[in-house]
LUMBAKOL-990351 format. One record per residue: x negated, y, z of N, C-alpha, C in turn. Coordinates in steps of 0.1 Angstrom, whole numbers, plus 5000, padded with zeros to 4 digits. Example, Ala and Ser with C-alpha at 12.3 -4.5 7.8 and 13.67 -1.06 7.14 Angstrom:
% LUMBAKOL-990351
486849435078487749555078486849675078/487249785071486349895071487150005079/
This chain:
% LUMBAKOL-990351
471453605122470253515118470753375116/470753325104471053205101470153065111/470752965109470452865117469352795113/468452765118467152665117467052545118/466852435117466552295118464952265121/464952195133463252185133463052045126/461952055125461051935117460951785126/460851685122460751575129459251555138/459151535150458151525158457151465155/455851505155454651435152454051345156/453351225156452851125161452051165176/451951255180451551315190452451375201/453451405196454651515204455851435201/456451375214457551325216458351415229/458851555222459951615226461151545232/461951555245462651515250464451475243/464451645232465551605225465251475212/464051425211464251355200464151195208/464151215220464251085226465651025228/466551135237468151115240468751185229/469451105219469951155208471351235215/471851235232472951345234471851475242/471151485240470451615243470751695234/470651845234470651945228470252045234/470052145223469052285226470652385226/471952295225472752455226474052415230/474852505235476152425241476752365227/478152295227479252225215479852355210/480252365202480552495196482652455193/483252525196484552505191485552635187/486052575173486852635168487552775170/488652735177489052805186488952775203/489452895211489452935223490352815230/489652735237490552625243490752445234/489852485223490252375213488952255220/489152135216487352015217486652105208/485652085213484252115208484152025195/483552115181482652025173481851905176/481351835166480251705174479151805166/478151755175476751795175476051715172/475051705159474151645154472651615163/472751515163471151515175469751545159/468951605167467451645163467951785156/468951915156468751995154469252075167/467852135170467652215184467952365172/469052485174469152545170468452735183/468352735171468052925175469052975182/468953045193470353135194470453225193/471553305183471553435183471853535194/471253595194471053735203472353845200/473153915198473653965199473654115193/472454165204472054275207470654285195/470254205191468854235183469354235166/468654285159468854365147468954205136/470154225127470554195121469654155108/468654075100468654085088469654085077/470354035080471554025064472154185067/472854245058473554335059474954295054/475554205062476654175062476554015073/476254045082476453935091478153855096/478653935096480053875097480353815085/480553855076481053845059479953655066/478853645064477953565062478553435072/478653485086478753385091480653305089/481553395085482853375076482853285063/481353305055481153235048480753085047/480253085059479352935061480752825071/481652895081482252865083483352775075/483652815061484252825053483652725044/482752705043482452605037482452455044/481752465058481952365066483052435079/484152375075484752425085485152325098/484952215095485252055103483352035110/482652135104481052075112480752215120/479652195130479252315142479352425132/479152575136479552655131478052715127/477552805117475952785118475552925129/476353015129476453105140477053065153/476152975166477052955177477953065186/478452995191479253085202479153045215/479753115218479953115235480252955239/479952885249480552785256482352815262/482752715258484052725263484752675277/484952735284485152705299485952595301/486952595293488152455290487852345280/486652335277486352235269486552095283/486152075292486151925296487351925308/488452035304489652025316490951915309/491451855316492251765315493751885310/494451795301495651865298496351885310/496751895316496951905332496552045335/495052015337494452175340494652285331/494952265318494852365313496052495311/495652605309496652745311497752695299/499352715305500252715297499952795282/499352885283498752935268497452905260/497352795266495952735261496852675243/495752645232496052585222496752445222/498052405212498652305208498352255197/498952135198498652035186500052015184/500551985167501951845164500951845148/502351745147501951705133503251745124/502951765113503551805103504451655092/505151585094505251445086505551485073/504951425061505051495048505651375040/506551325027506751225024506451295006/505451175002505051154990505751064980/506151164969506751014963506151034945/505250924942504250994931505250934918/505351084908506451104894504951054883/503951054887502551014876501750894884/501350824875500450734878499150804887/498450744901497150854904496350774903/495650824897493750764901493350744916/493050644919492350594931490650574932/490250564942488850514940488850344943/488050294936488050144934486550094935/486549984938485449894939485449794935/484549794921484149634917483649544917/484049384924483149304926483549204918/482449104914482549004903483748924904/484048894914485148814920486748894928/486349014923487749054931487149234928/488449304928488549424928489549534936/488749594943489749634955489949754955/491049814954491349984952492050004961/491750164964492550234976494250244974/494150184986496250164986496950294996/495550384997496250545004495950654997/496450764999495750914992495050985000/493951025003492851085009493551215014/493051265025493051355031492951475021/491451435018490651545011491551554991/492151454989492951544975494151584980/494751554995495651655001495451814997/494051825000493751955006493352004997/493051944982492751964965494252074960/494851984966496351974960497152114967/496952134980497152244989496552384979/495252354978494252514975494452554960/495352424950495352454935497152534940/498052494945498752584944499052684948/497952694966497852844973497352934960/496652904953495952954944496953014928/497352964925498352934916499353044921/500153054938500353164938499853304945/498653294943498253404944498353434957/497953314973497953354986496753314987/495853424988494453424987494153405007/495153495011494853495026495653395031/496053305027496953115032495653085029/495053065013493752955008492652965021/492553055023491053055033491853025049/492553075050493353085067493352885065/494452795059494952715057493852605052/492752625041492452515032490652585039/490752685034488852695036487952725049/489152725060488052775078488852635081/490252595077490252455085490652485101/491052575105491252625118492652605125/493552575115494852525118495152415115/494852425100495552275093494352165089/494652025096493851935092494451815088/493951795073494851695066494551565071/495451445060495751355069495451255057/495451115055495451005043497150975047/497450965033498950965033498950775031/499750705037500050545041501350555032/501550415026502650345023503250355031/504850395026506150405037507050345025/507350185037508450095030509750115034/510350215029511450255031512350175027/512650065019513649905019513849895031/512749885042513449845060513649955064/514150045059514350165070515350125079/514950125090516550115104516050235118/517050325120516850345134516250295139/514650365147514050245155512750175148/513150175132511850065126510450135126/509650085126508250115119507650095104/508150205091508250105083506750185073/505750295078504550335076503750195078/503150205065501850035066500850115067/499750075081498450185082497450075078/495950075078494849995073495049875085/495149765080495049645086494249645100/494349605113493049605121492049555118/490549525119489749425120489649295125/490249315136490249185142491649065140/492149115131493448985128493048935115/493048795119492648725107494048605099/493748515096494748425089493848315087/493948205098493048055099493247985086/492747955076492847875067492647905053/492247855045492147895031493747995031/495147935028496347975026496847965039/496448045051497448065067498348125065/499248085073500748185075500848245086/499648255095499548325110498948445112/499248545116497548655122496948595134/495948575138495648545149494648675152/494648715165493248795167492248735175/491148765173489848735173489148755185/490048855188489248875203490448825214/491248735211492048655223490748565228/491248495236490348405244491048245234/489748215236490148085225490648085212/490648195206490748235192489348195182/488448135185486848135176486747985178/487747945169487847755166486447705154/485347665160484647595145485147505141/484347535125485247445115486247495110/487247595114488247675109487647735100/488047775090487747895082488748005082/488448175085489148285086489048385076/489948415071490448525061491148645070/490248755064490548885065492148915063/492548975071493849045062493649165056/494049195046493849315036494749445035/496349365036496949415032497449515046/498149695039498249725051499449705058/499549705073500749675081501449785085/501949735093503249835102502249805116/502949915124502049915140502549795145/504049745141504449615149504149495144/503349515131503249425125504149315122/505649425116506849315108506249325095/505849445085505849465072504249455067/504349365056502849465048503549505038/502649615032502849665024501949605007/503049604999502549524985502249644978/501049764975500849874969500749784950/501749884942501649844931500449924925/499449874920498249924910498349844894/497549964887497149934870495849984873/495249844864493849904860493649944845/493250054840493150094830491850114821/491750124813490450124804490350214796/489350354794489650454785488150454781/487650584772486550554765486550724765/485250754773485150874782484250934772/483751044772482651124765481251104775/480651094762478651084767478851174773/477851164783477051284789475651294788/475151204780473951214771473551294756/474751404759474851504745474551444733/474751314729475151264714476551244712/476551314699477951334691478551234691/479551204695480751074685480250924691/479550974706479050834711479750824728/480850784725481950714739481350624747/481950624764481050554771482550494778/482850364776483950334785483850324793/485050324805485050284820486250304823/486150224833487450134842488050234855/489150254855489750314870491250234868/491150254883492450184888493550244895/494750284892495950404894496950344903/497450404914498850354917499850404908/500550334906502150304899502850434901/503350494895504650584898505450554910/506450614909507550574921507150514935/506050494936505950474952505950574962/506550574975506350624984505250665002/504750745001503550735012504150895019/503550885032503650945045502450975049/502051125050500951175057501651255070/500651285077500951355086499851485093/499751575084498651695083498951715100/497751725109497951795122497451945123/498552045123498152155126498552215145/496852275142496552355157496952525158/497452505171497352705172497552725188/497752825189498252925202499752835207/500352815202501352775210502452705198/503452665203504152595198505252685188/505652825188506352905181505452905169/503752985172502852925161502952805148/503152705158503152605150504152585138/505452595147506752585137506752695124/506452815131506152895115505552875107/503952805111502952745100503652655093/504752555104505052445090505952495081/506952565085507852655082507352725063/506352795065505452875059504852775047/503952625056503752525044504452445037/505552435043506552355037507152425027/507552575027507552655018507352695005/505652685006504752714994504752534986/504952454995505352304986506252324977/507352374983508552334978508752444963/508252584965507752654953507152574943/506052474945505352464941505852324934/507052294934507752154930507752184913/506752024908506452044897505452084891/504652114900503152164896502052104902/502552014917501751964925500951854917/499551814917498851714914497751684922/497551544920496651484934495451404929/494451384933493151354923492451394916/491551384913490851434901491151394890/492151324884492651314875493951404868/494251514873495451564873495351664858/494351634852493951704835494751604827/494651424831494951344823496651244824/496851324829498651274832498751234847/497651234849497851164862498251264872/498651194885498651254900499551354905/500751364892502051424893502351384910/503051474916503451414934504751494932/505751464946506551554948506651544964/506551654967505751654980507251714987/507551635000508851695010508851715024/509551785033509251715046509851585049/509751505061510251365060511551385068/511951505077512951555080513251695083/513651745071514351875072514351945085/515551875088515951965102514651935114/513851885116512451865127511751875118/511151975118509451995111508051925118/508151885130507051885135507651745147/506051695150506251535153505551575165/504851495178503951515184503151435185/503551275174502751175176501851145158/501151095160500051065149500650975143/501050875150501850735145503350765151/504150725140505650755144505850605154/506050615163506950565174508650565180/508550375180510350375181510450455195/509850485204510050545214509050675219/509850745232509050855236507850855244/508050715253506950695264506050615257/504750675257503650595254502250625262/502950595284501750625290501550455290/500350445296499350355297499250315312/498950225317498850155334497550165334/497350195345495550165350495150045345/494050005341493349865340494049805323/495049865320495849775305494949825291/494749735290493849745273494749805262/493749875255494849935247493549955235/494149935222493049945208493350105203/492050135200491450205193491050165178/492450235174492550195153492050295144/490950325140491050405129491650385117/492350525115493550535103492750585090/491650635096491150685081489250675085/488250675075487050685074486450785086/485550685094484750825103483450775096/482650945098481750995092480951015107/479950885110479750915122477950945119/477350945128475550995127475350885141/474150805134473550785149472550825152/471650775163470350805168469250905160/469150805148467850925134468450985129/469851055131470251165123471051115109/471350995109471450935096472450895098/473550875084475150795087475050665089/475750615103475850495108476950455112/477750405107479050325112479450265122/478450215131478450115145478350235153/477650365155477950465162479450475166/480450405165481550475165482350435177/481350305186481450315199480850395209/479850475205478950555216480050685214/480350705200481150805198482550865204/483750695206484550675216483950705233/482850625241482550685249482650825252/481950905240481851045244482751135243/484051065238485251135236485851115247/485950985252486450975266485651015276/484551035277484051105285484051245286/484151315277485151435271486251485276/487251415275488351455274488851355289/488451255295488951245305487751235313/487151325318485551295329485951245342/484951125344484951105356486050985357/486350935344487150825346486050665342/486150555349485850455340486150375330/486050425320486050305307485350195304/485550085300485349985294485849925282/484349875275484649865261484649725258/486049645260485949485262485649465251/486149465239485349425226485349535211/485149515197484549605191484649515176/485049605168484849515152484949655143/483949685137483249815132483149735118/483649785108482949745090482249875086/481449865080481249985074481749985059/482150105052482050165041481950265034/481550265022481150375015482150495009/481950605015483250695011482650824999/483150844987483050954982483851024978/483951114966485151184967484651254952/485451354946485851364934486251524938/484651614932485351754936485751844924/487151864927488351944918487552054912/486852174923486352274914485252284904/483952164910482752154901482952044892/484051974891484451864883483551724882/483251704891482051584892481751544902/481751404911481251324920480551414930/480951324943480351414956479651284962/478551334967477151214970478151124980/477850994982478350904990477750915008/478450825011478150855027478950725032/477650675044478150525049479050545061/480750545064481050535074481750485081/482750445090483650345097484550345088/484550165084485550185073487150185086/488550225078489750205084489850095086/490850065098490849945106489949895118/488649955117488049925126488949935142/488049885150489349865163488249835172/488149935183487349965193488549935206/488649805213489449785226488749805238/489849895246489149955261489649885268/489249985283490449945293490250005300/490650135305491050275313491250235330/490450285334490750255354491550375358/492150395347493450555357493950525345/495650545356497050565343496750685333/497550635324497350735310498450765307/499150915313500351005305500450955292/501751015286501750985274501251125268/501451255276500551365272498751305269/498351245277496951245274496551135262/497851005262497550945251497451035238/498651165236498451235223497551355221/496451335237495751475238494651385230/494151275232492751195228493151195210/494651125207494551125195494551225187/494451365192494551515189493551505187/491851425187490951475186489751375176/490351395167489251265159487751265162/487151195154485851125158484851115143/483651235148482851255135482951375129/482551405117482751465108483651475098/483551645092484151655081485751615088/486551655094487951655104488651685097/488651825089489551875081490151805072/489351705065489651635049490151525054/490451505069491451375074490451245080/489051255079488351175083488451105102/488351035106488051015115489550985125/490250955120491451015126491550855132/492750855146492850735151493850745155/494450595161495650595170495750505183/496250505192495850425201497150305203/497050215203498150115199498049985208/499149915213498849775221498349665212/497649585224497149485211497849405209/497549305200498449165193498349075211/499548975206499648905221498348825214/498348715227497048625224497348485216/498848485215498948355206499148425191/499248305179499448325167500848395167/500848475152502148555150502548485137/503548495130504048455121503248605110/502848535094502548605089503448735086/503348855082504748965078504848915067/506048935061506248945044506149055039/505749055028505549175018506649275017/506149395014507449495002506849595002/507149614989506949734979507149884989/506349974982506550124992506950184976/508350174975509550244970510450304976/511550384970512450464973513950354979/514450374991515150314999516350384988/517150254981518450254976519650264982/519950414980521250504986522550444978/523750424981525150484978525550544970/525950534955526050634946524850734943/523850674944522650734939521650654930/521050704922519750614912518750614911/517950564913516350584920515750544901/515050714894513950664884512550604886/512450544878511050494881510050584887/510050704881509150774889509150814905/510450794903510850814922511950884920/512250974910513351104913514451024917/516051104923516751034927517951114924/518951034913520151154910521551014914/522551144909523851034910523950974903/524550844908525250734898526050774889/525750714876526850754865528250644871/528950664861530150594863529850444854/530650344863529950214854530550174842/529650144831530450074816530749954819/532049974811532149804812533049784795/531749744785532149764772533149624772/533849624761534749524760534349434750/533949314749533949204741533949224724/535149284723535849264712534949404701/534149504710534249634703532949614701/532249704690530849734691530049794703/530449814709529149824724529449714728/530549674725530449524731529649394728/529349404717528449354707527049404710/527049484709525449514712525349504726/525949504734526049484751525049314747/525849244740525749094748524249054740/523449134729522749124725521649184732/522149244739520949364747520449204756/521849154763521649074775520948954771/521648894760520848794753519048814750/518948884741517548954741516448944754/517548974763516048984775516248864780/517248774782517548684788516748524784/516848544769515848424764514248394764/513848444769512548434769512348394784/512948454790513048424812513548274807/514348234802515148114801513948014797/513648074784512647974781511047944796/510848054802509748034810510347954820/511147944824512247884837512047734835/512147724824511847544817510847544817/509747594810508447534812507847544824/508347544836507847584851508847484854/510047444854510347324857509847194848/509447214836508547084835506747094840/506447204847505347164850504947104865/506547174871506647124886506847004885/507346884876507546784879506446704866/505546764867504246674859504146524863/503946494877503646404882504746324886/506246364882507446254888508046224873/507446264861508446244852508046044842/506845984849506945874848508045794851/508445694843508045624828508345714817/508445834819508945944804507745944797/508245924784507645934771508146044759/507046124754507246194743508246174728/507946054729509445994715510445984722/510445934734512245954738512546094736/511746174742511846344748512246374730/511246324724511946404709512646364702/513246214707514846174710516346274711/515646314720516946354726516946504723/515746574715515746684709516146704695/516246584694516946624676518646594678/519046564688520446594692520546684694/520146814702520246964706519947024694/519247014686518547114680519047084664/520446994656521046934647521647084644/520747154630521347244625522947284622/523947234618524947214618526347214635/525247194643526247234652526647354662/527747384668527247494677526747454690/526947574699526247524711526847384716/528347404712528947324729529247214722/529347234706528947044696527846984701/526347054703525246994704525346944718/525647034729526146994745526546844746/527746844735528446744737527846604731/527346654721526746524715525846464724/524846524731524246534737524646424753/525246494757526746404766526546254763/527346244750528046104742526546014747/525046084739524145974737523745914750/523446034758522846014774524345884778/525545914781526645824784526945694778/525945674763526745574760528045544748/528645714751530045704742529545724726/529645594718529445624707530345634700/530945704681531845724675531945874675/531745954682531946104680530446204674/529546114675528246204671527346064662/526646154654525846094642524846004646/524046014664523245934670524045874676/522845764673523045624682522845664695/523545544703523645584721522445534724/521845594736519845494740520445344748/519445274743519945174747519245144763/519645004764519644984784518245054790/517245014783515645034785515645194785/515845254777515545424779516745464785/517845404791518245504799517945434818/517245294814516645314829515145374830/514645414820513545524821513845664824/514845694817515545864824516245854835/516445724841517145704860515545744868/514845684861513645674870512745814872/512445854855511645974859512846084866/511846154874512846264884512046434879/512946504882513046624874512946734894/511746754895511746894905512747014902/513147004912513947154911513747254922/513347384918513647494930514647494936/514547494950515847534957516447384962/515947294956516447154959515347074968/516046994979515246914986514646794987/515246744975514846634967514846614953/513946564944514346554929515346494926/515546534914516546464908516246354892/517146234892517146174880517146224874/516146274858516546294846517546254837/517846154842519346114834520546214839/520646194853521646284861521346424857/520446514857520346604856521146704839/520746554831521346614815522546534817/523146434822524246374814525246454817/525346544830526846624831526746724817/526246754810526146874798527246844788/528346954784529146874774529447044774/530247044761530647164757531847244768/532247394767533247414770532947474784/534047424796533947454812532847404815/532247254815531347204816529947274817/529647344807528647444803528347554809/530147574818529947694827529547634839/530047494842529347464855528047464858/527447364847526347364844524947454839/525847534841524747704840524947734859/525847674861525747774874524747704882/525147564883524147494895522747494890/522247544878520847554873520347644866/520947794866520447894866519247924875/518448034872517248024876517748114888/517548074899517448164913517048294915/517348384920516748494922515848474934/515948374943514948424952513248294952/513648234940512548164935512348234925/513048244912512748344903513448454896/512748574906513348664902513448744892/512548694878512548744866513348754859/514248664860515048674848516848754854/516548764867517948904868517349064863/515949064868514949124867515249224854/515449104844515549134830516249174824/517749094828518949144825519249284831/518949314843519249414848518349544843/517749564840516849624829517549694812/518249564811519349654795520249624803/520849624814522449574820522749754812/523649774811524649864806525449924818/526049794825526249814837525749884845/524549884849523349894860523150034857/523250114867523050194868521650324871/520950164878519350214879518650084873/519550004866518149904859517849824871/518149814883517649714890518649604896/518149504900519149384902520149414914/521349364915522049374924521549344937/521949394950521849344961523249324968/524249304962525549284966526249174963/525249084953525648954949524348834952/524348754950524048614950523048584943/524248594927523348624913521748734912/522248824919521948954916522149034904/523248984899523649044883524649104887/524849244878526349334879527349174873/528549264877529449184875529749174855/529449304851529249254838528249174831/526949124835525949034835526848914838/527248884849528048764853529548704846/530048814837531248744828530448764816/529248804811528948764801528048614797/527548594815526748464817527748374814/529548404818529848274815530448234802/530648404796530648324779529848284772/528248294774527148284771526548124775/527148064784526847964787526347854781/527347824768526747744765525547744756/524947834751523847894747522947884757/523047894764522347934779521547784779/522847704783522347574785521147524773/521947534761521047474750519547494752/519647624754518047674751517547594767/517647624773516947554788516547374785/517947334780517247204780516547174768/516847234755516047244746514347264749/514147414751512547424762512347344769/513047284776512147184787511947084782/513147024771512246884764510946924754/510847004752509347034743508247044754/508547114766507347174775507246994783/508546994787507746804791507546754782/507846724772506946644760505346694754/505246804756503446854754503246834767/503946824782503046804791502446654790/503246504790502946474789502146394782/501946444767501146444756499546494760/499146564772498446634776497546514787/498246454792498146314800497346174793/496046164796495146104786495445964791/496045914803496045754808497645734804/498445794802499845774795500045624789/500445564794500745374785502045444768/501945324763502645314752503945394754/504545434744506045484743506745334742/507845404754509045304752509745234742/510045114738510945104727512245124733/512645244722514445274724515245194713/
């Protein structure tokens, strides 16, 4: 007999289950034998089936297999028996009672994926993880594909073993024995005091709630130790989709927003069973059907349109299976009586409160009942609480169309206790074994239990990219793949690759050069007084005298700024403009004080000179890193196109002997650009006094 829902109570009849929303008409229903109970919806007092009394459907099992199957993460619509080990402590329970691990999976996406995004007039915010639920898209298209009809329903459609997970940025640049380099959703409660802060502070220290401060969110996701955030690369794109108002040849545009290729993310699916041999063969089994399936995997609902290429691995071969939710530099993670410890959600809970309706703030009554659950009879306290809500939907693969939305704890939220009995590190991984809410399977609800931030400020983390960690003789493509290093060219000067070598380098190099200068004349807007625009184009028709080469112009250049006249066709500046180029000062990156504009040009002269003078004012890689960026990009040399980390420069070494025959070109253009970009800057300057007489 299928399941009933009664009607909401009448203005007359205030039934007792509609008063205590933890009342119910039936025991918690679970999974399997030994597993936590489902959560139970308050206001549906259900029927109980009988057993023994006659059947309407003529296929009752088929039926109740069916409904299972479709909700396999909610009550079952056929209850069951109460389970005698639902409220025993891992302790009490029979050596053959059900286990938990996790499965660690590493993603490294070969296609751009579609995300879900949010637009607001002032800012646009797209998801920087992959959902549980196109995990489990991605699972059932290629159980399917090969033809394991009894995996799809065992694995993807009862949800009885395997429960997927939202796959996190993994900044594999810091990988070290020991690191934390998974970035999970920011907490709630750490903020950054100030328009532009360099601190986290948390919110619930004592003396942390200064008026008059102003506090910014942090967004970006962290590490559990909070060394790393993670910088998720996104493109927003623009396409021009088909009506769904059945007129012909009439397009409707709209906006989505993709992560980048080549990045890398870490999920961790938790699969349950009978015991631990169980387990290993399931991963055994899924890791399997992946690795068949290499090349055909896609993630999103976009996987029609190039998008959502994956290549799905384990994160270590040899150990299939984890026992913690969050990877940890260590094994011990019991707890002391009385020590606070946060409660992080890693992914969206789908919680219900009191009227039956999705409520987000539920998600402390919901903690309560899990601890009261799973450790009875202990005291908890809930010292403080920071709950966001958000809107979660989803994108279903088989009907090809939008799944209705639902309000629920957005990630990050952070519910802080404090436990009056020690806490094994078994029972710390028994609670996180048990998410919170609805819908479990598709990864919802999932949490971690983690120490809090100390109570003073921290130093902000710095950024990085969730890329592929650069191996030894190996070459990371854009899309992520990773083969051997070729062997390196090193074309010779004299030859045609050689020739086209220095044109490749030239080519990308000029335009970085030229931006390099107009960023050094805009840093020094305000120091380049007494400078004036007719000097500046003074001293540009010295550089720029058709007839000469680089290191003639260099030099001429030299002579006028010095004084030495008889070698060049300009006159030398006389006393007055060259105590205007002592005075105005020239900002430089990387320098701690400005410099004279006279000093900065007069060392320029053809030849060695030119190589000096490229070296001390080349553009930095760690102010700007564009222009190795670039070079390294057509380097010939370069084996993966990206800049060195073995030098200074960050240029192969063939970039670096072609910088110094190139030098004096190099130079030209730099100071050439900068006298144009300071000369429109300060042409731009409406209180400017007269031009100097030179």
């Amino acid at each position: 007999m299928t399941p009933t829902r009664s009607l909401p109570p009448g203005p007359t009849s205030t039934p007792a289950e509609h008063l205590d929303p933890t009342h119910t008409t039936r025991p918690a229903c679970s999974p399997l034998p030994g597993l936590p109970a489902d959560p139970v919806r308050p206001f549906a007092p259900v029927r109980h089936w009988n057993p023994s009394s006659p059947s309407h459907h003529p296929h009752p099992l088929r039926l109740s297999e069916l409904t299972r199957s479709v909700h396999p993460d909610q009550p079952a619509h056929l209850p069951r028996s109460p389970d005698p080990q639902e409220h025993a402590t891992p302790e009490q329970r029979p050596p053959s009672g059900p286990v938990s691990a996790y499965l660690p999976l590493r993603y490294v996406l070969t296609d751009s994926l579609a995300v879900r995004t949010s637009f607001d007039p002032l800012r646009v915010d797209s998801e920087t993880t992959v959902s549980g639920r196109a995990q489990r898209g991605m699972l059932a298209a290629a159980l399917r594909r090969a033809g394991l009809e009894k995996e799809l329903t065992a694995w993807v459609a009862r949800g009885e073993h395997v429960r997927f997970a939202p796959a996190h940025p993994r900044l594999e640049q810091h990988a070290w024995d020991g690191a934390q380099v998974v970035a999970h959703p920011p907490p709630a409660h750490l903020y950054t005091p100030g328009k532009d802060g360099d601190t986290l502070v948390d919110v619930f220290a004592p003396g942390a709630d200064r008026p008059g401060v102003p506090y910014r969110a942090v967004r970006d996701p962290l590490t559990p130790d909070r060394s790393l955030r993670a910088a998720v690369r996104t493109t927003a794109e623009r396409y021009l989709g088909r009506s769904r108002t059945g007129e012909a040849g009439q397009g409707v545009p709209f906006f989505t927003t993709s992560l980048d290729p080549g990045q890398v993310f870490e999920a961790r699916w938790q699969l349950r069973g009978p015991d631990h041999a169980f387990l290993r063969d399931l991963a055994e089994r899924i890791v399997t059907v992946l690795t068949d399936a290499e090349g055909s995997l896609t993630l999103g609902g976009g996987g029609t349109r190039a998008h959502g290429g994956v290549t799905v691995g384990p994160l270590r071969p040899d150990r299939l299976l984890s026992p913690d939710r969050v990877e940890r530099p260590g094994a011990d993670r019991s707890l002391r009586a009385g020590e606070e410890v946060d409660l992080l959600l890693l992914s969206p809970a789908l919680l219900v409160g009191e009227q039956g309706q999705g409520r987000p703030h539920a998600l402390v009554p919901a903690v309560r009942e899990l601890l009261a659950r799973r450790l009875p009879g202990t005291a908890v306290a809930v010292v403080a609480a920071h709950v966001e809500p958000v809107l979660v939907g989803a994108y279903h693969r088989a009907y090809r169309g939008p799944m209705a939305q639902r309000w629920a704890a957005a990630p990050g939220s952070v519910v802080r206790l404090r436990v009056e009995r020690e806490l094994t590190t078994a029972l710390v991984r028994d609670l996180e074994a048990h998410p919170l809410g609805e819908r479990l399977v598709d990864g919802y609800g999932q949490f971690t239990l983690a120490d809090p931030p100390p109570p003073h400020p921290e130093p902000l983390p710095p950024t990085s990219e969730p890329i592929s960690a650069r191996s030894e003789g190996t070459v990371t493509l854009p899309d992520g793949r990773v083969l051997p290093a070729p062997a390196p060219l090193t074309p010779e000067p004299d030859s045609e690759l050689g020739t086209l070598y220095d044109e490749l380098l030239w080519n990308a190099a000029a335009q970085r050069v030229r931006d390099h200068a107009r960023a050094l004349a805009q840093a020094s807007v305000h120091t380049l007084a007494p400078l004036t625009p007719s000097l500046l184009g003074r001293l540009r028709e010295v550089v720029s005298h058709p007839d000469r080469t680089a290191d003639e112009a260099l030099t001429a250049l030299g002579d006028t700024l010095n004084g030495e006249d008889g070698r060049t066709a300009h006159k030398i500046l006389r006393e007055r403009a060259v105590r205007v180029l002592e005075r105005a000062r020239l900002v430089h990156p990387g320098e701690q004080r400005p410099v004279a504009v006279h000093t900065w040009l007069s060392g320029l002269s053809g030849g060695a000179a030119a190589v000096a003078w490229w070296q001390r004012n080349r553009p930095r890689f760690a102010q700007d890193p564009a222009y190795a960026q670039a070079l390294a990009a057509v380097d010939l040399a370069s084996p993966d196109g990206l800049p060195s980390t073995a030098r200074e420069s960050a240029l192969s070494a063939g970039a670096q002997q072609w910088e110094r025959r190139a030098s004096a070109r190099l130079c030209l253009l730099l100071v050439s650009s900068w006298l144009a970009e300071a000369a429109r800057v300060l042409r731009a300057e409406p209180d400017r006094a007269g031009d100097a007489q030179c």
